[in-house]
Structure formats: structure tokens, C-alpha cells
N, C-alpha and C positions, 0 to 999 in steps of 0.2 A: 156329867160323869160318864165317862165310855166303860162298858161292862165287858167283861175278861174275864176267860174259863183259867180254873187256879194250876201257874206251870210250878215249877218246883226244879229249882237247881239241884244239880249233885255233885258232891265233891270227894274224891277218895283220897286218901292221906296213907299213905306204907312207912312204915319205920322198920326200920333193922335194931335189933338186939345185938348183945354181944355173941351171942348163943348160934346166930346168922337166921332166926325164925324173924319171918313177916308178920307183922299186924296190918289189919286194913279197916280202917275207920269211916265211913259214912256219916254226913250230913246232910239233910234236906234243910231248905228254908223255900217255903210258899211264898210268890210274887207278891200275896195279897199283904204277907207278914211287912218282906221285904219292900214294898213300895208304900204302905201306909194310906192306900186309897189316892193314893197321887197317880199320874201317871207317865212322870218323870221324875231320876234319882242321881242326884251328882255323886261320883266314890272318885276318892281321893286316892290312887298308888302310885307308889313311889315321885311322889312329888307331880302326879300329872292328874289332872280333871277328863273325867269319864263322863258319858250322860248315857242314862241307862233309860231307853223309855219304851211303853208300850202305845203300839200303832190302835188306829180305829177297827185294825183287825185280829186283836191282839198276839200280833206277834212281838216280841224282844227284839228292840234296837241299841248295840252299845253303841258309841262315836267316842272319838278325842276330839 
């Protein structure tokens, strides 16, 4: 098992109201959550296969 400091994706989210004010929403998820001790992840969009893995240096690799 290759050992990996914990990254943490972020994702911001804005929506508009009718009023015209911004919200802005933050989520974290932890690599360790999101890979489940594996150290590769297939995600499915829009109809297309991703592999999402981490290297022996833990860096984040996605590919199609």
C-alpha cells in the first residue's frame, strides 16, 4: 500500500437568486474518503470513464 499526505479537493458552487445576491457554497472531500484506501478510482461523466489515481509520489493523476 503506497502511503499519501491527505489532498482535499474544492469545489465552489454560485447560484443567483431572484433578488440578483450570490451564494457560494464550498465542499471538501479528502482523497483518503474519496479513494477508500485504493489507489485508483474510475468516475463515470457524462457517459465517459476517468481514472483518477494516485502516483508512488502522491501526486493526482486523472486520464480518459
Amino acid at each position: 500500500m503506497i502511503k499519501y499526505k491527505s489532498l482535499s479537493f474544492r469545489l465552489a458552487i454560485k447560484m443567483s437568486t431572484q433578488s440578483s445576491t450570490v451564494i457560494s457554497a464550498e465542499q471538501f472531500v479528502s482523497t483518503e474518503k474519496l479513494m477508500q484506501g485504493k489507489n485508483e478510482l474510475v468516475i463515470l461523466h457524462s457517459d465517459q470513464r476517468y481514472l483518477l489515481r494516485i502516483t508512488r509520489n502522491g501526486k493526482l493523476i486523472l486520464t480518459k
